[in-house]
C-alpha positions as CSV (number, residue, x, y, z in Angstrom):
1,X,-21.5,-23.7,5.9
2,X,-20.9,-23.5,9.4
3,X,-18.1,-26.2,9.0
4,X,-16.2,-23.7,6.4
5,X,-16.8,-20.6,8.5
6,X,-15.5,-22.8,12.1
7,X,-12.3,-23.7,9.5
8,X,-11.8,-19.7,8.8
9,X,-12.3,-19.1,12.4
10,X,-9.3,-21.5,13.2
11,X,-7.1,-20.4,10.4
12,X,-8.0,-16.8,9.0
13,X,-5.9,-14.6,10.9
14,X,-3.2,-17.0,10.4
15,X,-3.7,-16.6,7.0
16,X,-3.6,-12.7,7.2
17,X,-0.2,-12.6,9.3
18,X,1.5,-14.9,7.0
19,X,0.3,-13.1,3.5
20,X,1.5,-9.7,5.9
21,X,5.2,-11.3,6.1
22,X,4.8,-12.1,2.2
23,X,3.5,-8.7,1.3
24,X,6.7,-7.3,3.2
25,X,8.7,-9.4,1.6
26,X,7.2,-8.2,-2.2
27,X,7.3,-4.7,-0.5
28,X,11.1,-4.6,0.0
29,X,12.3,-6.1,-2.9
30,X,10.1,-4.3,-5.1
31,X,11.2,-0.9,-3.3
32,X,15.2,-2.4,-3.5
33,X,14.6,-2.2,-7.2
34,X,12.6,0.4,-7.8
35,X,14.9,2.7,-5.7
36,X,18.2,1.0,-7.7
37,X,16.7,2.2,-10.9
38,X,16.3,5.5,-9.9
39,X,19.6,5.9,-8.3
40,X,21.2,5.0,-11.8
41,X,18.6,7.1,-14.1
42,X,19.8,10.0,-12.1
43,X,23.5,9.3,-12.3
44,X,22.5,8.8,-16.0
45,X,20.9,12.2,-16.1
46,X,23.4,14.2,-14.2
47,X,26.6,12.5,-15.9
48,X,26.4,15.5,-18.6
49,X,25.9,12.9,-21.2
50,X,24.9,15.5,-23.9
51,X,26.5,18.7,-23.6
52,X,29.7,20.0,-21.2
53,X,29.3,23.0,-19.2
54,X,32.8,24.9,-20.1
55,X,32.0,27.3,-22.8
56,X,34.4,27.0,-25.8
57,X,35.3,30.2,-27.9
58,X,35.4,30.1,-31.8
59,X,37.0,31.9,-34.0
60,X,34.8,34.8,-34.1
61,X,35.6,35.0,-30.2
62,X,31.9,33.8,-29.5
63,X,31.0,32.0,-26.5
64,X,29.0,28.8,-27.6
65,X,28.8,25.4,-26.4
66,X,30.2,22.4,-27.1
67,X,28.1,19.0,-27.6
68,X,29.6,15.7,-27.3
69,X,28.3,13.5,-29.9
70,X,25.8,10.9,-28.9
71,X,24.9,8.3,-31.7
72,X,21.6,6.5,-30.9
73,X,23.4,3.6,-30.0
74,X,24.9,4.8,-27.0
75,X,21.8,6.3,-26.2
76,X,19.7,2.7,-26.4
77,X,22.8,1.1,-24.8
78,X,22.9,3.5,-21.5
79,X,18.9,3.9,-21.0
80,X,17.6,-0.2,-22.5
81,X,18.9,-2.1,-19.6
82,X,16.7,0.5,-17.0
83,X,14.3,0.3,-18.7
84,X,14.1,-3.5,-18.9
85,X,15.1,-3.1,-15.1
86,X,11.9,-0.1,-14.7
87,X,9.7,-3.1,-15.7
88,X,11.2,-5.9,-13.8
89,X,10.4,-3.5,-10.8
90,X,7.2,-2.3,-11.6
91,X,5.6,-6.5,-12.1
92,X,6.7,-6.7,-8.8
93,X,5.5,-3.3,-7.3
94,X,2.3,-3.8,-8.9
95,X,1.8,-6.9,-7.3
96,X,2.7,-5.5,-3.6
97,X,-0.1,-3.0,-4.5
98,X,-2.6,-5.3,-5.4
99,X,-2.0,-7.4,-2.2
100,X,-3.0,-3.9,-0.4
101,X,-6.6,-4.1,-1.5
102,X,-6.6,-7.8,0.0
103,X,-6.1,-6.9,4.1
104,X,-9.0,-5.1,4.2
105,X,-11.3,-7.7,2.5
106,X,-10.0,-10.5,4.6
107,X,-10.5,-8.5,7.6
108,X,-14.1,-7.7,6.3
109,X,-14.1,-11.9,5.8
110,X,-12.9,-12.6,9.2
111,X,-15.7,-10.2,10.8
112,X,-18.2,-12.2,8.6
113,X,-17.2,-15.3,9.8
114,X,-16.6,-14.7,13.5
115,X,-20.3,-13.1,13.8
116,X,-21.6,-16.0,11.8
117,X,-19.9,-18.1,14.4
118,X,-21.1,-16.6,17.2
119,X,-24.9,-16.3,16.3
120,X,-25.1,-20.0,14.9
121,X,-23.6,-21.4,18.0
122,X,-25.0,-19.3,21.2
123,X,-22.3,-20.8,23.4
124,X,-19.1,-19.7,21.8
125,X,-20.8,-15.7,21.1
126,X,-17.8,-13.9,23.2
127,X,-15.0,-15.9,20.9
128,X,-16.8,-15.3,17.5
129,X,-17.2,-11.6,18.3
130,X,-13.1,-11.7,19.3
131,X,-12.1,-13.6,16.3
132,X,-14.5,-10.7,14.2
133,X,-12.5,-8.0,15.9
134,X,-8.8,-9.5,16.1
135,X,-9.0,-9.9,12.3
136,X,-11.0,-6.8,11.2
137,X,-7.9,-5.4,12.8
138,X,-5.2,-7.4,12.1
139,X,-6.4,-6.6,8.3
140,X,-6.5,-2.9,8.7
141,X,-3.3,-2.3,10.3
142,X,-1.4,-4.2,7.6
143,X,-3.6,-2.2,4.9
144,X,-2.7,0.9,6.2
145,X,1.1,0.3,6.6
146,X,1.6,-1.1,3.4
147,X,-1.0,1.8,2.3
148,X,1.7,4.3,3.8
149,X,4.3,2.9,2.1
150,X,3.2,3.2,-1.4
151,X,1.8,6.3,-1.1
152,X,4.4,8.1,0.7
153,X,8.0,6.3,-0.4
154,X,7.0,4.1,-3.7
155,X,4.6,5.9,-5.7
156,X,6.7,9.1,-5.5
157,X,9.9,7.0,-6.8
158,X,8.0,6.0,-9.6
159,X,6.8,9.1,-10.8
160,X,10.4,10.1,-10.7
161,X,11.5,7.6,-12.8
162,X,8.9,8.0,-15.5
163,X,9.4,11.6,-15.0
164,X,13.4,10.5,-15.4
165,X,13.0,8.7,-18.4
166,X,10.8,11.2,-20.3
167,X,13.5,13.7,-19.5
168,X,16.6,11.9,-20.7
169,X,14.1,11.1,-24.0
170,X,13.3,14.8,-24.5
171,X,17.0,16.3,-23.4
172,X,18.6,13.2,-26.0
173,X,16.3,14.0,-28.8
174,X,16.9,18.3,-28.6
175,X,20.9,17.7,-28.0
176,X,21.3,15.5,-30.5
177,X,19.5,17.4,-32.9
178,X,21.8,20.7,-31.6
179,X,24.6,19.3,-32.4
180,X,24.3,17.8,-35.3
């Protein structure tokens, strides 16, 4: 046991700076989609897809509006490919925040180790209890900045684009119906 824990000594924090530049990695392209999606569901939205806003009179010199009419394969064709998009972005965000919950357990590992290190051998106690520290934080700083950004930047972008999609779903469905 002391063999494994001398190997995690030498390697863990390694370990945690390299899966750090990965998350980073999964963090930016995940957010490069996710924000691309949302960009183009709101063009989508605010195209005026369904009905104009220049009132048209009729004969009876009324004031009503006129709807463009949307067959439901124009609908599929404009909102399909986001969605297919919505999901390629979301396996990938989903993974970045699983990787979260990872830094802090390694951390925990490397705090294990290093004070396993340190009592077994006597000699070395001052570089276990380092190693315990330098990866307990190394763990929590990366936790807590890819923490920050999904709560703060992703998480909000998401909603949005659920909250996007359920829109264009409900505003399709009454239009259509309107002016038909």
């Amino acid at each position: 046991m002391l063999g494994f824990s001398h190997f995690l000594a030498n390697h863990l924090n390694t370990f945690i700076i390299i899966l750090g530049v990965i998350e980073a990695g999964f963090g930016c392209v995940s957010g490069y989609l996710i924000y691309g999606v949302q960009s183009k569901l709101k063009k989508l939205i605010h195209q005026d897809t369904f009905h104009s806003d220049t009132p048209v009179k009729d004969s009876n010199t009324q004031v009503k509006r006129e709807f463009h009419s949307m067959n439901v394969k124009d609908y599929h064709k404009d909102l399909d490919p986001l969605r297919n998009g919505y999901e390629k972005a979301t396996q990938l965000y989903s993974r970045f925040s699983l990787l979260i919950q990872m830094f802090p357990l390694l951390g925990i590992l490397g705090t294990v180790t290093g004070l396993h290190v340190a009592i077994s051998e006597g000699q070395e106690i001052y570089a276990g209890v380092e190693f315990a520290l330098t990866s307990t934080i190394l763990g929590l700083i990366f936790a807590i900045i890819f923490k920050f950004f999904d709560v703060f930047l992703f998480a909000p972008w998401v909603n949005e684009i659920e909250d996007g999609f359920d829109r264009y779903e409900k505003e399709f469905l009454v239009d259509s119906r309107e002016a038909a």
